[in-house]
BAFILO-692476 format. One record per residue (C-alpha): residue number from 1; residue in three letters; chain; x, y, z. Coordinates in steps of 0.05 Angstrom, whole numbers. Example, Ala and Ser with C-alpha at 12.3 -4.5 7.8 and 13.67 -1.06 7.14 Angstrom:
BEGIN
PT   k   r c     px     py     pz
PT   1 ALA A    246    -90    156
PT   2 SER A    273    -21    143
end
This chain:
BEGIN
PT   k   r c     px     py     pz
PT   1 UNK A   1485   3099   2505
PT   2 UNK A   1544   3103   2459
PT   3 UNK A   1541   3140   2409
PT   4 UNK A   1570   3128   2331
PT   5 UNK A   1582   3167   2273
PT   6 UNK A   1581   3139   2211
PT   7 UNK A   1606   3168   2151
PT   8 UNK A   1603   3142   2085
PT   9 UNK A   1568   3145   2016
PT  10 UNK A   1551   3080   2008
PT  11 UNK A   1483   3080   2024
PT  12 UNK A   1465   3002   2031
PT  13 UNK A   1526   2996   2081
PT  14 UNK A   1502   3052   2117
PT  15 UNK A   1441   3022   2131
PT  16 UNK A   1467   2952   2146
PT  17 UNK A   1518   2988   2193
PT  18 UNK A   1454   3020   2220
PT  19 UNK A   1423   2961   2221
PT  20 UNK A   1474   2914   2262
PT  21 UNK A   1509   2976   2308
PT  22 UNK A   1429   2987   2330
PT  23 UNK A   1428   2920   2353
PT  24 UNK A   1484   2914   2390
PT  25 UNK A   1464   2976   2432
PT  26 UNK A   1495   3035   2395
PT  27 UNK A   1469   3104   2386
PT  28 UNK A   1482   3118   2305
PT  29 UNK A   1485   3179   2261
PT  30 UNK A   1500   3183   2181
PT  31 UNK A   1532   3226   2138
PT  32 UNK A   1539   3209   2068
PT  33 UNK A   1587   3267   2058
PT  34 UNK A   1662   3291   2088
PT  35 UNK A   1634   3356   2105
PT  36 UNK A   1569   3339   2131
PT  37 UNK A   1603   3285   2178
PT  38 UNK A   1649   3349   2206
PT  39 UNK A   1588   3380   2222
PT  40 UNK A   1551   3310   2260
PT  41 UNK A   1616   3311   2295
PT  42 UNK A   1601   3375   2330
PT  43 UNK A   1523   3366   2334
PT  44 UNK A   1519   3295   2346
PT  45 UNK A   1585   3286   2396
PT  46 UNK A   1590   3218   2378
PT  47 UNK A   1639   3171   2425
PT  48 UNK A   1667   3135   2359
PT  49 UNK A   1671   3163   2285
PT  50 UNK A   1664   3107   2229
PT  51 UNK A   1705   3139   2167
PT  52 UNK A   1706   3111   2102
PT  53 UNK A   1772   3132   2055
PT  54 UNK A   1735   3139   1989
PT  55 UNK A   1674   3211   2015
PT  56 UNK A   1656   3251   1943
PT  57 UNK A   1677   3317   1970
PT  58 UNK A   1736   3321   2022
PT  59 UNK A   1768   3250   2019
PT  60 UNK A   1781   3210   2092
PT  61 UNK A   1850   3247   2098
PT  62 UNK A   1822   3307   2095
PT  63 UNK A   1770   3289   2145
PT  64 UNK A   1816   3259   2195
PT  65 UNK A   1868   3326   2194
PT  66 UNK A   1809   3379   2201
PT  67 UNK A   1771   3330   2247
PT  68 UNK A   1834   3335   2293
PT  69 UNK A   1852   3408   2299
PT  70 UNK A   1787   3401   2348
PT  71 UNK A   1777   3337   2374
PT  72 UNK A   1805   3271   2399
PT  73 UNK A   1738   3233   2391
PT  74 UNK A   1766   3165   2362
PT  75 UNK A   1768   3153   2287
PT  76 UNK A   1758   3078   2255
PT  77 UNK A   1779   3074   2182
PT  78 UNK A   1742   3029   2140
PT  79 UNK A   1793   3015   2087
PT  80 UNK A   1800   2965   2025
PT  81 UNK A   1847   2908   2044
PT  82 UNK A   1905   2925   1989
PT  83 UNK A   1903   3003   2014
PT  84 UNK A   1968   2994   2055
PT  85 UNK A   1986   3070   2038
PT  86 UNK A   1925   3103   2045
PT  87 UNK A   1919   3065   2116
PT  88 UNK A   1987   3097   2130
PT  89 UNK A   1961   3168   2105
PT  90 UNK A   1897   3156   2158
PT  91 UNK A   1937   3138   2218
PT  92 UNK A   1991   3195   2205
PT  93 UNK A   1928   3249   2188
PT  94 UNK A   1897   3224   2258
PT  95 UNK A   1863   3166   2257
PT  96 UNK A   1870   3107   2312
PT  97 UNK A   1856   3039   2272
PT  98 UNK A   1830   3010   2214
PT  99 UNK A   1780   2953   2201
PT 100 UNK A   1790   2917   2128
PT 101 UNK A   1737   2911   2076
PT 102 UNK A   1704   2856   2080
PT 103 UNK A   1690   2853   2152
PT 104 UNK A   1648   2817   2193
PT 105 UNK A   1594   2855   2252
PT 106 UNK A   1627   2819   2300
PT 107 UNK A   1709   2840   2280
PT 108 UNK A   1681   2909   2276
PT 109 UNK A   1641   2913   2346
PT 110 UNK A   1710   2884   2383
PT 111 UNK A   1742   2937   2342
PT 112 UNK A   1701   2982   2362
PT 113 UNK A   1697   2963   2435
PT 114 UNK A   1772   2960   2441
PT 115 UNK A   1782   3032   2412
PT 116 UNK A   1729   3061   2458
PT 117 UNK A   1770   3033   2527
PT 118 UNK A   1830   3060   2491
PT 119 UNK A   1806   3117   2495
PT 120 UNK A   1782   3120   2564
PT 121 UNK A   1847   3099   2584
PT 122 UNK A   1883   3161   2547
PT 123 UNK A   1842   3207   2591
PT 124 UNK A   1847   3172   2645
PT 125 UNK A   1924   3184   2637
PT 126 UNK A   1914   3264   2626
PT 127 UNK A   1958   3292   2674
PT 128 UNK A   1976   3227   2711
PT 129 UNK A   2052   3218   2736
PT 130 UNK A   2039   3140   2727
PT 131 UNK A   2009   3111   2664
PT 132 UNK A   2000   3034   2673
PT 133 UNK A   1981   2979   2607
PT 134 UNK A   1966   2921   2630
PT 135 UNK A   2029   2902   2684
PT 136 UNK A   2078   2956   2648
PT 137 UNK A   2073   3020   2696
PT 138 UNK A   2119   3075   2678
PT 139 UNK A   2133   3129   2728
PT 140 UNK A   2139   3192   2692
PT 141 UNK A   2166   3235   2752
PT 142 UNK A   2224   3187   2764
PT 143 UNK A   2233   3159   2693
PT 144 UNK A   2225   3087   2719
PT 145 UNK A   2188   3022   2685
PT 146 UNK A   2167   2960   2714
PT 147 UNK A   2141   2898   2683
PT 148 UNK A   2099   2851   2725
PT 149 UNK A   2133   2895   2792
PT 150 UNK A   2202   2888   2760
PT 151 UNK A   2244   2944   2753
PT 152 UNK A   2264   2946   2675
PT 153 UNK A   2328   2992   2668
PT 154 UNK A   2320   3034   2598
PT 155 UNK A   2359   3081   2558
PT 156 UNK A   2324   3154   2556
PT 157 UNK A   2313   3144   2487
PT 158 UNK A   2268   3072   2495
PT 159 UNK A   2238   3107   2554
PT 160 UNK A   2207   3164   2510
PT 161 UNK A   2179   3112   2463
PT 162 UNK A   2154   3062   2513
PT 163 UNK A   2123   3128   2548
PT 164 UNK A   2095   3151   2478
PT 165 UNK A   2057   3084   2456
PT 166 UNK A   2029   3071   2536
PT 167 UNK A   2001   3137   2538
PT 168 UNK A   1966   3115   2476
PT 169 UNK A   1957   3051   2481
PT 170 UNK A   1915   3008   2439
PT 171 UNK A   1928   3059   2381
PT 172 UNK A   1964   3048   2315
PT 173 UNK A   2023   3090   2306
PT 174 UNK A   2058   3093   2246
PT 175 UNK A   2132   3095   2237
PT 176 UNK A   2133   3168   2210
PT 177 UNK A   2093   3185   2275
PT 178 UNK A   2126   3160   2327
PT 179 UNK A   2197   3175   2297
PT 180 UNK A   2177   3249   2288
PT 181 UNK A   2155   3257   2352
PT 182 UNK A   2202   3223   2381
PT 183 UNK A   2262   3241   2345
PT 184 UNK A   2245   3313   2319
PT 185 UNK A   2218   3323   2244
PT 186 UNK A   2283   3313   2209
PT 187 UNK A   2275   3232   2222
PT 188 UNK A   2214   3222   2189
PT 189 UNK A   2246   3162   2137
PT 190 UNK A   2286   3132   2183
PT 191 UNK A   2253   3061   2209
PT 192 UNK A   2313   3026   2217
PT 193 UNK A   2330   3073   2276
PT 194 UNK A   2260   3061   2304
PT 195 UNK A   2270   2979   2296
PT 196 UNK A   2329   2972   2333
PT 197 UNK A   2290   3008   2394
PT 198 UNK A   2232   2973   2389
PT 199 UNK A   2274   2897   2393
PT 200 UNK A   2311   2919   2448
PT 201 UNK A   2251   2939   2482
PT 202 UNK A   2219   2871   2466
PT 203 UNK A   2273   2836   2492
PT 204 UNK A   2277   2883   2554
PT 205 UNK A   2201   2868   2565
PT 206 UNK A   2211   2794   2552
PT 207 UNK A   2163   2802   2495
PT 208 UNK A   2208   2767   2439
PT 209 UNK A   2144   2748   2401
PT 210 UNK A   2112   2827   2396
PT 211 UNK A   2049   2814   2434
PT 212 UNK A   2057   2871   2477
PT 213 UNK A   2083   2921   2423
PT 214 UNK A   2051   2895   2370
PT 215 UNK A   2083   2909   2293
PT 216 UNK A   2029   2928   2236
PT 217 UNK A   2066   2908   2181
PT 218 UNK A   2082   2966   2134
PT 219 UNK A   2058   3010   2182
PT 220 UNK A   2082   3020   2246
PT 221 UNK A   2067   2993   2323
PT 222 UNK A   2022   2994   2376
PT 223 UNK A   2024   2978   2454
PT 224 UNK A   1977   2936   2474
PT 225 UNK A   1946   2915   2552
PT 226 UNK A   1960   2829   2545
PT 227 UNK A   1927   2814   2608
PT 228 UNK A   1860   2841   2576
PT 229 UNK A   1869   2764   2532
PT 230 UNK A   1877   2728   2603
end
């Protein structure tokens, strides 16, 4: 059974969480505090963590970092819809998505789903030499892409980031990420560089309308497996 950790001091969303994951099959666990959750998420080994932003002793951010110098167990932010920064601050500190306040128990069980295969698909592309999303394949060895079994000639540079969002695929990355990584830690501010790549790649993937790289306005970009909508 899959197990869920929720954390969050709101009490009556706790239990309706409780409540509706219960029905739908999930294995929960609460933890009304930052700290206590760290602990669950050694005890418990959830498959999923459930993070609200606003815990009264170590806020999510602080959650999300310490949570990560140990684990990769996937983290769902629940944040307030006009929270655009502190959504940012989540994904850089670690986490993979975010669900909106107000939601709905059946948004949040796709989300939930669709992080949890995400994440099966990241280890299954430990150590691999080919990491495939949906019909992009990209051959690490010989630094080759195809798209549907067509060979797709990129730069090194938009072969680093395709290979960077398709070994995580499915997960939000946001533009301070994936141009730190990419470019080294002295590129942290500069988005414009990482637009240009990311149209060319669009148009190199004949994706002109972003449904396989998807944008999250404000925040960054994520690579995601179309074929799953077929």
């Amino acid at each position: 059974m899959t197990k869920i950790l929720l954390v969050d001091d709101d009490r009556s969303l706790l239990r309706a969480l409780e409540i509706g994951l219960g029905a739908k099959g999930y294995d929960t666990a609460v933890s009304a505090t930052g700290k206590d959750g760290l602990t669950k998420a050694v005890l418990f080994s959830p498959d999923l963590i459930l993070l609200d932003m606003g815990l009264p002793d170590i806020d999510g951010i602080q959650f999300c970092r310490q949570l990560r110098s140990y684990s990769e167990t996937p983290i769902l932010v629940l944040s307030a819809a006009e929270d655009e920064t502190r959504k940012v601050e989540a994904l850089d500190a670690g986490a993979d998505d975010y669900v909106t306040k107000p939601f709905g128990m059946a948004e949040l069980d796709a989300r939930i789903r669709v992080a949890l295969r995400h994440a099966r698909n990241r280890s299954d592309h430990n150590g691999a030499t080919l990491v495939k999303v949906g019909d992009i394949e990209v051959d690490l060895e010989r630094r080759q892409v195809t798209n549907a079994g067509v060979p797709i000639e990129l730069t090194a540079r938009e072969f680093d980031i395709l290979l960077y969002l398709a070994k995580n695929s499915g997960k939000v990355y946001t533009h301070h990420q994936i141009l730190r990584d990419i470019w080294g830690r002295g590129y942290g501010e500069e988005t414009h560089y990482l637009r240009v790549y990311i149209n060319r790649l669009r148009k190199k993937l004949n994706d002109p309308e972003g449904k396989i790289i998807r944008t999250k306005p404000g925040i960054g970009y994520q690579l995601l497996d179309t074929t799953e909508d077929s």
